[in-house]
C-alpha positions in Angstrom: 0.0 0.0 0.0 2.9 2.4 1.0 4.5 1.9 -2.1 1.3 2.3 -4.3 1.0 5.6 -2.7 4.2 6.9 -3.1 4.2 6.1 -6.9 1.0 7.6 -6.8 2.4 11.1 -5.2 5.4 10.8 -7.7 3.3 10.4 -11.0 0.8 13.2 -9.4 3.2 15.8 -9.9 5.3 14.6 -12.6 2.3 14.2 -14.8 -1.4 14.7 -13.7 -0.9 17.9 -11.7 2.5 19.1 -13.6 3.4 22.6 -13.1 3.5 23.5 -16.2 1.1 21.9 -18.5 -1.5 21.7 -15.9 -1.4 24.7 -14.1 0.7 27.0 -16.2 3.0 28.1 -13.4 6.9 28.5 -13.7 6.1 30.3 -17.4 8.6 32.8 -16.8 12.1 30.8 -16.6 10.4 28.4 -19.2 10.7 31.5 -21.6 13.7 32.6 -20.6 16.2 30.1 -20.4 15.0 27.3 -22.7 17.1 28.6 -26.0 20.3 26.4 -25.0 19.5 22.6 -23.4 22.7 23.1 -21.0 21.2 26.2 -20.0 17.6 24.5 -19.3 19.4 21.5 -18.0 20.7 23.4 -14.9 18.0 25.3 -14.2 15.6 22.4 -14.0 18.0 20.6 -11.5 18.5 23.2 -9.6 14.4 23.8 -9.1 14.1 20.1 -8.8 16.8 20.4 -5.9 15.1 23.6 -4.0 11.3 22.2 -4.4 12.6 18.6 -3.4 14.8 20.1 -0.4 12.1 23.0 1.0 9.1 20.2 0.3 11.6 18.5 3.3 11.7 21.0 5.2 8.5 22.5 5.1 7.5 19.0 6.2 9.9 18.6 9.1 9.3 21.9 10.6 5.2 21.5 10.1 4.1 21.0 13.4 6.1 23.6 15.0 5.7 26.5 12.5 3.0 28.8 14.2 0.4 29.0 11.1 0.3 33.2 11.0 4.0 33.1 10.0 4.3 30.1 7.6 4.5 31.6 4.0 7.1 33.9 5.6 8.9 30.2 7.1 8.8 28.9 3.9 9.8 32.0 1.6 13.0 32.3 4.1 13.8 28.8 3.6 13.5 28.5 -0.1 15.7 31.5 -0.1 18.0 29.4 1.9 18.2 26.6 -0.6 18.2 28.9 -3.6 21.3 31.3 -2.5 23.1 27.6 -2.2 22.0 27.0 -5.6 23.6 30.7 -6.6 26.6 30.2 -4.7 27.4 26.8 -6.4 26.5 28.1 -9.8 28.8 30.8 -9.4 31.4 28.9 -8.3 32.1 25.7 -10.7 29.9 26.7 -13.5 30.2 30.8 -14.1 29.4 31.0 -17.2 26.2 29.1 -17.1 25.5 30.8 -13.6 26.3 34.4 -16.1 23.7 32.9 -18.6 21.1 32.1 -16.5 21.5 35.4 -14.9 18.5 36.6 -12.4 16.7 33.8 -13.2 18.3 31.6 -10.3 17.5 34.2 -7.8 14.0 34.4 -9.0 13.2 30.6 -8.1 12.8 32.5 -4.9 9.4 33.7 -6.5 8.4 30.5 -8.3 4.9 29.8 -7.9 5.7 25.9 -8.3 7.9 26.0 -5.1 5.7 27.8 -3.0 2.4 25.9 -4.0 3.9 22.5 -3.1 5.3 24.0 0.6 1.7 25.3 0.8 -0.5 22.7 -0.4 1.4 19.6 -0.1 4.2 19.7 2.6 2.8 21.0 5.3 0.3 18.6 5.3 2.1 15.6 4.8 4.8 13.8 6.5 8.5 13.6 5.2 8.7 11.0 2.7 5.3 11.7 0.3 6.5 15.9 0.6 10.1 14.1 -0.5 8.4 12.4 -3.8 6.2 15.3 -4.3 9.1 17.7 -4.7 10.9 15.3 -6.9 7.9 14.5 -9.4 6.9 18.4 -9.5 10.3 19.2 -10.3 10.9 16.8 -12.7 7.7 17.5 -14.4 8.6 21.4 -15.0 12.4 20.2 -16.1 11.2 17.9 -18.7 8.8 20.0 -20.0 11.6 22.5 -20.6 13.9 20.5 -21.4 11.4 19.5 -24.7 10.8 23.2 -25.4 14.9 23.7 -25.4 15.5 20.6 -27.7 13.4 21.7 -30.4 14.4 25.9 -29.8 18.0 24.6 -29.6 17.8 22.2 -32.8 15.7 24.9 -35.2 17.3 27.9 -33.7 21.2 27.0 -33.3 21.6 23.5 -35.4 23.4 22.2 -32.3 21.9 20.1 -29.6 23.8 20.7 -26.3 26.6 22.8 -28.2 27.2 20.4 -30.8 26.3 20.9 -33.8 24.0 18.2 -35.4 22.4 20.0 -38.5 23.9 19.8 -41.9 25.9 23.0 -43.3 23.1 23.5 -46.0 21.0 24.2 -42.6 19.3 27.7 -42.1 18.9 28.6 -38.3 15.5 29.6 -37.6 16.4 33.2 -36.1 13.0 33.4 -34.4 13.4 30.1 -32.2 16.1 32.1 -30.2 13.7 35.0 -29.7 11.0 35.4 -27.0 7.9 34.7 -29.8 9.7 31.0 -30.4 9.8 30.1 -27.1 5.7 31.0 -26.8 5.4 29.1 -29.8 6.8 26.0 -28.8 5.9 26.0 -25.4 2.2 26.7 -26.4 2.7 23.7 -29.1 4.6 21.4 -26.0 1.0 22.2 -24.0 -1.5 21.2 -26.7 0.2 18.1 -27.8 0.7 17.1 -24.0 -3.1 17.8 -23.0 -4.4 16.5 -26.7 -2.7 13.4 -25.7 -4.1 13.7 -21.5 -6.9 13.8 -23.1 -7.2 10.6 -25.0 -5.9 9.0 -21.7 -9.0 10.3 -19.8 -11.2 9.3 -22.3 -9.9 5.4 -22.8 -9.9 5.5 -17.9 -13.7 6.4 -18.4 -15.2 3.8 -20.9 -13.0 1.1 -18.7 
């Protein structure tokens, strides 16, 4: 039973209640970041590491946090976890931590983060919050991480700096610019839920 439930938590936020696709949240980084997969690639493990590690927290500290003062509890400690994100960044990868620019700090701000503290750790005991944080994060980093691919591919030739496209190849200028990256992620959303969909569908006649 324990383990059907923790699959259950896992697959809840890596897919039926995904941050992005389902309830749009995180949109800022994943238009900002998402032109290089390297780029994308860190950021989504580093959210995946602060939503997994305040999800913990937020959990172990539940039944002692006075309830007046929680969001401010839970801002301060995802600050916590995202300045050791900065630090790191800055310290064995600068130049990514140069490309990402404010967009680390601003995980600070990301509704995704927050929403899981609110709505899922501090009701729930360590382990569950643990999986809940790992499947939310790993639903908004794959979802990025599709959106880069294809941004990346059409808008560079290269996939992860290399280059894979043939010399005749003309780099779509537009997939680098803000309007590709609403393009694709729109596209990314209506292929995913077209597909949720059908899944719905075939549970109900069963």
């Amino acid at each position: 039973m324990a383990r059907i439930r923790s699959k259950s938590v896992f697959i809840t936020g890596l897919w039926r209640e995904n941050p992005v696709f389902r309830q749009i949240l995180g949109i800022c980084s994943a238009l900002a970041v998402t032109n290089l997969l390297i780029n994308t690639l860190i950021m989504g493990l580093s959210l995946i590491f602060v939503v997994t590690m305040s999800n913990m927290t937020v959990s172990i500290l539940r039944n002692i946090t006075p309830t007046r003062i929680r969001m401010m509890v839970q801002t301060l400690i995802i600050a916590s976890y995202v300045i050791i994100v900065d630090i790191t960044l800055k310290a064995y990868l600068p130049d990514i931590s140069v490309a990402l620019g404010p967009y680390v700090g601003l995980i600070i701000t990301n509704c995704i983060i927050m929403g899981r503290c609110e709505a899922f750790a501090r009701n729930n005991s360590l382990w569950p919050s643990f999986l809940d944080g790992i499947g939310s994060g790993c639903g908004y980093a794959v979802i990025l991480l599709t959106v880069a691919f294809f941004r990346e591919l059409m808008g560079f030739g290269s996939l992860f700096g290399v280059q894979v496209m043939s010399v005749g190849w003309t780099n779509w200028v537009i997939m680098v610019m803000a309007p590709g990256a609403f393009f694709m992620l729109g596209v990314v959303i209506w292929v995913v839920r077209s597909f949720g969909a059908r899944e719905e569908e075939a549970e109900i006649k069963r």
